[in-house]
C-alpha positions in Angstrom: 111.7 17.2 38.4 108.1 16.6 37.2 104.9 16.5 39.1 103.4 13.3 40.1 99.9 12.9 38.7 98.5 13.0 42.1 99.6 16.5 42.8 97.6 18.3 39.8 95.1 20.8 40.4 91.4 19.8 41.0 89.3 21.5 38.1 86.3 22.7 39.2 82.9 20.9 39.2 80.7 23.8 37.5 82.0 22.8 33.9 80.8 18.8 34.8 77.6 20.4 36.4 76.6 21.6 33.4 76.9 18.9 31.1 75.1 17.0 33.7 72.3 19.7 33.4 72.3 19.8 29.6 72.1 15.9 29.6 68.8 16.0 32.0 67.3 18.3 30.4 67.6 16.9 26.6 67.0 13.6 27.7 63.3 14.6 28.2 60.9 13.5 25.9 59.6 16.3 23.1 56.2 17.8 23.9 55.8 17.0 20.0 56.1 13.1 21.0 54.0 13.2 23.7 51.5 14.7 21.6 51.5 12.2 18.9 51.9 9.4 21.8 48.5 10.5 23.4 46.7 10.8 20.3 44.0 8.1 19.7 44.9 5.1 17.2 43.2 4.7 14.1 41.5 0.9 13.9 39.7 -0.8 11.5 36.2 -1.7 12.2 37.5 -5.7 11.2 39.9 -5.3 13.8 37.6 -4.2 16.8 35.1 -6.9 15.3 37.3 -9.8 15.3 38.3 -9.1 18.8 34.5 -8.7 19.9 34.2 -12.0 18.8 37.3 -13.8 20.7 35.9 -12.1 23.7 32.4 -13.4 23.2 33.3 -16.8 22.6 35.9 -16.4 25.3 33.3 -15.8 27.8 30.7 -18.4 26.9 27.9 -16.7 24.9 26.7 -17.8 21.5 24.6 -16.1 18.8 
């Protein structure tokens, strides 16, 4: 007679542990990213100009 499913052995946690551990720690983000994240944008000067204009005429003033 066969085993019922019920009545198998209970593996031990230490094997799910550590994929749990491996999948924290890789789901981090790069210190390469973070680098490249913090680093400044470059703009054009037409850019930043255009948008100084909205926000003066936004706010009223005129030349």
């Amino acid at each position: 007679m066969t085993r019922h499913l019920a009545d198998r052995s209970h593996e031990t946690s230490a094997g799910r542990t550590q994929y749990y551990t491996r999948q924290e720690r890789e789901s981090g983000t790069h210190p390469a990213i973070a680098a490249l994240r913090m680093r400044p944008r470059a703009r054009s000067e037409a850019t930043n100009r255009r948008a100084a204009e909205f926000a003066r005429i936004e706010r009223g003033h005129q030349v």
